[in-house]
C-alpha positions as CSV (number, residue, x, y, z in Angstrom):
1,X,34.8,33.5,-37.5
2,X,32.2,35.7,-39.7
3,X,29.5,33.0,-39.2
4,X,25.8,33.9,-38.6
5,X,22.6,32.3,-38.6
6,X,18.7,33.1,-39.8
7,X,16.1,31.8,-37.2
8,X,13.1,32.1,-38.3
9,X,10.5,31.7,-35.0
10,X,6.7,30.6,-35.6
11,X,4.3,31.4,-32.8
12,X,1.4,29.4,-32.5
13,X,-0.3,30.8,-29.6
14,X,-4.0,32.4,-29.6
15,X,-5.1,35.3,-27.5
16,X,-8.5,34.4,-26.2
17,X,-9.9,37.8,-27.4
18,X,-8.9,36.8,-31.0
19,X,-10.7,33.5,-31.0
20,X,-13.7,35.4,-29.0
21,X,-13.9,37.8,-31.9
22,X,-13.6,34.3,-34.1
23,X,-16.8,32.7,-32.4
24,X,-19.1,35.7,-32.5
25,X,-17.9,35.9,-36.2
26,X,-18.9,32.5,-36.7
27,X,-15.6,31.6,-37.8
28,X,-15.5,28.8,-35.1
29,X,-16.5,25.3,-36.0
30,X,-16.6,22.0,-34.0
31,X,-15.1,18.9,-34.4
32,X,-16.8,15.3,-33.1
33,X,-17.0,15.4,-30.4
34,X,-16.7,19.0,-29.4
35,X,-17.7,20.5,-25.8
36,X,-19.9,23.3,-26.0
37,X,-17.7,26.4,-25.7
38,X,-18.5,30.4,-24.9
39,X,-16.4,33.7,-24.1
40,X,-16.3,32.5,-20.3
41,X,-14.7,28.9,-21.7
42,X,-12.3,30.9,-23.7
43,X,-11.3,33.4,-20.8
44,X,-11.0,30.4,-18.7
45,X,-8.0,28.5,-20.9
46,X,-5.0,28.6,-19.4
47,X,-3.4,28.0,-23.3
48,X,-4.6,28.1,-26.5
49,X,-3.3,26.8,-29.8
50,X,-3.8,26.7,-33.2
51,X,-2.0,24.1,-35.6
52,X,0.0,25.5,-37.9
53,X,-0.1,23.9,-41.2
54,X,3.0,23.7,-44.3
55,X,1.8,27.0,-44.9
56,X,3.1,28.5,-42.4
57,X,6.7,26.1,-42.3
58,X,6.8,27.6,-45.6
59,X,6.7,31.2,-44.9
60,X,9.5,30.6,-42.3
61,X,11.3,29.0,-44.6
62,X,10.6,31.6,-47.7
63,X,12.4,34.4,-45.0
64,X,15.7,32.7,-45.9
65,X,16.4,31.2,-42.5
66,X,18.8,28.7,-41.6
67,X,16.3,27.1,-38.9
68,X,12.8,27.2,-38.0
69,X,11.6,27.1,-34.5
70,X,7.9,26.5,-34.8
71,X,5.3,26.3,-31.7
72,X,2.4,24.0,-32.6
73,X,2.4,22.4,-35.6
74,X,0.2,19.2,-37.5
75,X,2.7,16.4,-37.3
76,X,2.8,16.5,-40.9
77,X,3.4,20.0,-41.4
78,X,6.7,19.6,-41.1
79,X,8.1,17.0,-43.1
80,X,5.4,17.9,-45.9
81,X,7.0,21.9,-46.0
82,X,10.3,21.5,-47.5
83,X,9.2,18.9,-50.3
84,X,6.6,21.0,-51.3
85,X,8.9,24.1,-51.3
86,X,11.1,22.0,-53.8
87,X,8.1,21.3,-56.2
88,X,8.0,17.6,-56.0
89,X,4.2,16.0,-56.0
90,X,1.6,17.6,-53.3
91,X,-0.3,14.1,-52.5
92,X,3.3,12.7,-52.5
93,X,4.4,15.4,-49.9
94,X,2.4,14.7,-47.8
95,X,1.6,11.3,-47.9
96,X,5.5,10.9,-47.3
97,X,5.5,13.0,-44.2
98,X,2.7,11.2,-42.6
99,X,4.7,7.8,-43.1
100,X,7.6,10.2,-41.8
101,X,6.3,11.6,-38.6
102,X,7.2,8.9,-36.9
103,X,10.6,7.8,-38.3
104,X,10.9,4.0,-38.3
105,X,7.3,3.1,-37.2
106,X,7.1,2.6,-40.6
107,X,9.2,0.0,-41.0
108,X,10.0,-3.8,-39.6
109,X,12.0,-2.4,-36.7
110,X,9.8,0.3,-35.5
111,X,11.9,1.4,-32.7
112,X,15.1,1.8,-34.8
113,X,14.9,4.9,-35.4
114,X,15.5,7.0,-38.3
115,X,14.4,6.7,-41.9
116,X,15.2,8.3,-45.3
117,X,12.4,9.9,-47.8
118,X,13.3,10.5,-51.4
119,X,10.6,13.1,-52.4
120,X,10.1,13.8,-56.7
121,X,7.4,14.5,-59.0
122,X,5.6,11.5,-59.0
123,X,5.7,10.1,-54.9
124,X,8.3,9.3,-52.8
125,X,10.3,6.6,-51.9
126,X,11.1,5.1,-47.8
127,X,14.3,3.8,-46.9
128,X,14.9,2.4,-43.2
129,X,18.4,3.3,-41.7
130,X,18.8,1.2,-39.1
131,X,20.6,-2.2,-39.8
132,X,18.3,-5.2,-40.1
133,X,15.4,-2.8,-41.0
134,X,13.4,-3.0,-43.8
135,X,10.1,-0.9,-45.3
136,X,7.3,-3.1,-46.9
137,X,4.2,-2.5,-48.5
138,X,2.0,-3.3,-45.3
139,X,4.2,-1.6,-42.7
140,X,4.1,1.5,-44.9
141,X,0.6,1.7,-45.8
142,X,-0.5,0.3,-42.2
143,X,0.9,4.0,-41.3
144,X,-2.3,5.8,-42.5
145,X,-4.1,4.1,-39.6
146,X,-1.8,5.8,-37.2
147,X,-3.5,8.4,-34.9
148,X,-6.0,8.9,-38.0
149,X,-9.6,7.7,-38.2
150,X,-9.5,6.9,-41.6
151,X,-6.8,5.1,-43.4
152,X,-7.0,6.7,-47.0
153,X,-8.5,10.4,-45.8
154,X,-5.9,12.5,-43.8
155,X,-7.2,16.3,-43.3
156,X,-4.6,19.2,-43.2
157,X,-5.6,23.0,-42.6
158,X,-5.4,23.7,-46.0
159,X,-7.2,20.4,-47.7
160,X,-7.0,16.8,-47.2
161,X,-4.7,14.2,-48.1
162,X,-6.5,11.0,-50.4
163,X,-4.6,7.8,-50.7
164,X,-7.3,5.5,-51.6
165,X,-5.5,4.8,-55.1
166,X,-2.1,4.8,-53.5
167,X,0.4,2.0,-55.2
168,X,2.8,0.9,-52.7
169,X,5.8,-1.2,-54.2
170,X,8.8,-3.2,-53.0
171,X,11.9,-2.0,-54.9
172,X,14.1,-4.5,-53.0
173,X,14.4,-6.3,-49.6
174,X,14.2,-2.7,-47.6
175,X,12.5,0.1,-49.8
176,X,9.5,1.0,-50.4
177,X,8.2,3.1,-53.4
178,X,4.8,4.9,-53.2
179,X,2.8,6.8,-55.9
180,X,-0.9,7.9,-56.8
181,X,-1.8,9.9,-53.6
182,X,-4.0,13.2,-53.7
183,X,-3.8,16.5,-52.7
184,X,-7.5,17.6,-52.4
185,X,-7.3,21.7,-51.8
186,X,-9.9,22.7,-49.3
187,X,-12.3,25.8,-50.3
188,X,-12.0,27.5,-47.0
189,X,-8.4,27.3,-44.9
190,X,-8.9,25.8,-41.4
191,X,-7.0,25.7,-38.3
192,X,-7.4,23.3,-35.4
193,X,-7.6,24.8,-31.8
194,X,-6.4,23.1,-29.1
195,X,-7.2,24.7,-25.3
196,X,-6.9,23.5,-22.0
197,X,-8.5,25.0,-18.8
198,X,-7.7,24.5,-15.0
199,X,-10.3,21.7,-13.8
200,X,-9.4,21.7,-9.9
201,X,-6.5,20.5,-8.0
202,X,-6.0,17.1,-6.9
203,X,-4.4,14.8,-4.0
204,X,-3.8,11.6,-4.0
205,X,-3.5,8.5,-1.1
206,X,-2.3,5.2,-2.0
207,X,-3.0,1.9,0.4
208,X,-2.5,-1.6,-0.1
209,X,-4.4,-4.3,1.2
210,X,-3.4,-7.5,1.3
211,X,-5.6,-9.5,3.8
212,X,-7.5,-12.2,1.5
213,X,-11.4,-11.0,2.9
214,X,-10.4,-7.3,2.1
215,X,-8.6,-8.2,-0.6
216,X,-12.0,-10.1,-1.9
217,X,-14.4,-7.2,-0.7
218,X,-11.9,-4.3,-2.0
219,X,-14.9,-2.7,-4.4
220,X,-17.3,-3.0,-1.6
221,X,-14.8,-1.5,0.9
222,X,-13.7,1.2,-1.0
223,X,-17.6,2.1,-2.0
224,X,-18.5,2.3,1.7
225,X,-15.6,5.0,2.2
226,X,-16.4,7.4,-0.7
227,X,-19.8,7.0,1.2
228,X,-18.5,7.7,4.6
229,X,-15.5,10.0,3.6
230,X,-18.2,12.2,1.4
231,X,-20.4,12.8,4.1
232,X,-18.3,13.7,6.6
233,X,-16.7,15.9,4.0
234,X,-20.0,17.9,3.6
235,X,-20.4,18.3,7.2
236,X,-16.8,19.0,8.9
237,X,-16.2,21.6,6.0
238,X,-19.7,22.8,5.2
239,X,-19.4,21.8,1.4
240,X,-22.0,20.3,-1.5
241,X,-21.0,17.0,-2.8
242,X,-20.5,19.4,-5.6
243,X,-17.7,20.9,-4.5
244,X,-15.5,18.0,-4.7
245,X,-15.0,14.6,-6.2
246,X,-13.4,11.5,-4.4
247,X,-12.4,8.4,-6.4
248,X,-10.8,5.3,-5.2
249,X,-9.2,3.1,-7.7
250,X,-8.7,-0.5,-7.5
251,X,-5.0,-1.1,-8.6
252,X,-4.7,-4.9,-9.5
253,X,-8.1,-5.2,-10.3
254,X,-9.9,-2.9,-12.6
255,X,-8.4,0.6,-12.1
256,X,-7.7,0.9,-16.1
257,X,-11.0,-0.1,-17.6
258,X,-13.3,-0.4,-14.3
259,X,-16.7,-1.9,-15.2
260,X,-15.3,-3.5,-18.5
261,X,-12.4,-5.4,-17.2
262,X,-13.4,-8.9,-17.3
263,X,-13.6,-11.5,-14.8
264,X,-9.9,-12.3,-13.5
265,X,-8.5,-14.4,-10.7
266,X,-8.2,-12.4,-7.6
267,X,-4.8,-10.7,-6.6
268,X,-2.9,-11.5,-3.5
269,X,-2.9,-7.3,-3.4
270,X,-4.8,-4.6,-4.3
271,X,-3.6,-1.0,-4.1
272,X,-6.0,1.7,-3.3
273,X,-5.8,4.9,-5.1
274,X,-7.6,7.7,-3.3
275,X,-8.2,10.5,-5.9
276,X,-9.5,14.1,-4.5
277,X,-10.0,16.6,-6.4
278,X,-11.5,19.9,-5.4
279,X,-11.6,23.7,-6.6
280,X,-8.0,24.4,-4.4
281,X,-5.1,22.5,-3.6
282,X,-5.3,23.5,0.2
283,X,-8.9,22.3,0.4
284,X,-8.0,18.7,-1.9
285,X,-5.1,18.1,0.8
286,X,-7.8,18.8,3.2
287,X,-10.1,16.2,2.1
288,X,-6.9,14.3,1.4
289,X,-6.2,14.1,5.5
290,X,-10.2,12.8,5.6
291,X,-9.5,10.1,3.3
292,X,-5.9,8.9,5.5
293,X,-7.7,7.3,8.4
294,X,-10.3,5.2,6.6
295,X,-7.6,4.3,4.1
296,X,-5.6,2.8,7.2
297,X,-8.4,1.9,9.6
298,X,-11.4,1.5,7.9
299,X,-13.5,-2.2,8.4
300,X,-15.8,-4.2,6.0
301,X,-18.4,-4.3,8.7
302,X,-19.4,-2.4,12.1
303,X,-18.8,-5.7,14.3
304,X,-14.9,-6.5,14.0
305,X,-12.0,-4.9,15.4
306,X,-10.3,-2.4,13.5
307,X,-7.7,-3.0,11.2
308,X,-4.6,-1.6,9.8
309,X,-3.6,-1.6,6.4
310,X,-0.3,0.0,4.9
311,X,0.9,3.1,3.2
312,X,4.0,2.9,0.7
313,X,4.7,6.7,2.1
314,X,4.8,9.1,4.8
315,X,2.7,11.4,4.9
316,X,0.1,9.6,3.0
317,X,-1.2,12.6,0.9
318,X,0.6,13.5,-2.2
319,X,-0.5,16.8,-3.8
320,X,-0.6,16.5,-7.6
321,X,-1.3,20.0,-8.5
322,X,-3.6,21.2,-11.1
323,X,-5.7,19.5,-13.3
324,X,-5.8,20.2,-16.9
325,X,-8.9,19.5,-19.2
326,X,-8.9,20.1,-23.1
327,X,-11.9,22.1,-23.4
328,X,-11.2,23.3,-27.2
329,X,-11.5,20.5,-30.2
330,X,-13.1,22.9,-33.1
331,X,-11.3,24.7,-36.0
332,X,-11.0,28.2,-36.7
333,X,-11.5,29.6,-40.0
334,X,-9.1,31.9,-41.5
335,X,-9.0,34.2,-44.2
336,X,-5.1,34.6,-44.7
337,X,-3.0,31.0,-43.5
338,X,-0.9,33.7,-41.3
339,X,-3.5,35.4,-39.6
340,X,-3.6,33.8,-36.7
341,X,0.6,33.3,-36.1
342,X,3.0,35.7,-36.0
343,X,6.7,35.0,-37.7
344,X,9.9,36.5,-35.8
345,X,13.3,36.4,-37.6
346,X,16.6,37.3,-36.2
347,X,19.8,37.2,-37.1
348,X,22.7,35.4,-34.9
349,X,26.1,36.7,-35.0
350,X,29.1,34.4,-34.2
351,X,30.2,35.9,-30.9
């Protein structure tokens, strides 16, 4: 009885209009590789996001609160906040929380689990909970190469983290000891936008062939149908090839890397993915019932009979929805950290 709680709630969410007023500032600033953006891009994002840096952990957490709900954050943020707020080293800080992000990745049992920083005024030290699981020198430092394309330069809205001189050392069978990493405050404090935008709608057909020609001939097959299918398209609906895009895939053979998969032994089966996508979900499922007759019907050549291949479901289109494409990889310059998130605290009663 008498208990309460502080929640402290970060918002990372951008208005379009604020990161409008951003671009014609020129406070918007791409990243490789970066699609060319404008107000119409912006107005057309379904969600954008900035990511919060400690900074802003640390604001929530100078409010007092008991916990922090943050929206979008850099994966380091998070671990790198509390440290920080405790004084212990800055290059330590946040060297630790990268090796941290991912709990025991870090260590020789990467899907164990959990594991333990020690943070001071010098480094920090990694501990792996998990029985049988031990930290080392290589699978700490191998960390930096995680999601990062280079392993000794890490940047972070507010500078960048160097760990070229780092000193990682064994104190036993199990921990690791780390020391000599960087904090290299930035000049200017950056924010990375992420937005995504509604790209069409899609439907999908699967089919499976498992005669040994069509099975052979599946790429040549399946080209002749986006042929057929896309003409046909154009003239029972009155569309431009434009309008719409139809994709078979070749599951079995080359439907993960296409052109680069190298030179395998042919499958008994091959699954054909039949991908539609258009500007509505009524007109992709349209296309969709196009696609369902050539998938089951459809011959290698003009002279033989028909014949019949088979679909895993009934009926053979499965809408999918929208599509989502990131259309935002830039950073946004801001003048104050909080600028461009808003902090909500409440208090929480026991009921």
């Amino acid at each position: 009885m008498g208990q309460s709680l502080k929640i402290a709630t970060l918002y990372s969410n951008q208005p379009a209009e604020r990161v409008k007023s951003a671009l014609a500032a020129g406070r918007i600033l791409p990243l490789t590789p970066a699609p060319e953006i404008s107000d119409a891009v912006l107005d057309a994002c379904t969600n954008i996001v900035a990511l919060a840096g400690a900074e802003q952990i640390l604001a929530a957490l100078n409010t007092g609160a008991d916990i922090v709900l943050a929206g979008r954050t850099t994966d380091t943020a998070i671990n790198s906040a509390l440290p920080l707020a405790r004084n212990a080293h800055a290059g330590g800080a946040w060297h630790g929380a990268k090796i941290a992000e991912c709990g025991a990745l870090c260590s020789t049992l990467p899907r164990s689990g959990v594991v333990v920083l020690d943070f001071d005024e010098t480094g920090f030290t990694v501990t792996p909970m998990a029985k049988g699981a031990a930290c080392t020198p290589h699978t700490v430092s191998a960390h930096m190469l995680y999601e990062n394309s280079d392993p000794f330069i890490l940047f972070e809205p507010g500078g960048h983290l160097d760990v070229t001189d780092a000193k990682y050392e064994a104190l036993d069978e199990r921990r690791v000891r780390v020391t000599g990493s960087r904090w290299v405050p930035s000049k200017t404090y950056k924010v990375k936008l992420e937005g995504a935008r509604i790209a069409g709608y899609q439907t999908v057909g699967l089919a499976v062939l498992r005669d040994p020609r069509y099975v052979e001939n599946a790429r040549v097959w399946a080209e002749d149908i986006e042929s057929k299918v896309g003409c046909e398209v154009v003239q029972q609906l009155a569309l431009e090839t434009s309008d719409f895009d139809l994709e078979l895939r070749l599951i079995g053979v080359n439907a993960a890397l296409g052109d680069l998969e190298p030179v395998a032994p042919r499958p008994v089966e091959v699954g054909i993915l039949a991908i539609v996508t258009a500007a509505t979900q009524a007109l992709a499922t349209e296309i969709g019932k196009i696609v369902n007759p050539y998938l089951l019907h459809h011959p290698l050549t003009a002279e033989e009979e028909m014949p019949t291949f088979a679909f895993p479901f009934s009926p053979a289109e499965i809408t999918r929805g929208p599509l989502f494409e990131f259309c935002l990889n830039h950073v946004m310059v801001l003048k104050d950290p909080m600028e461009a998130f808003r902090l909500d605290v409440i208090d929480v009663d026991h009921g």
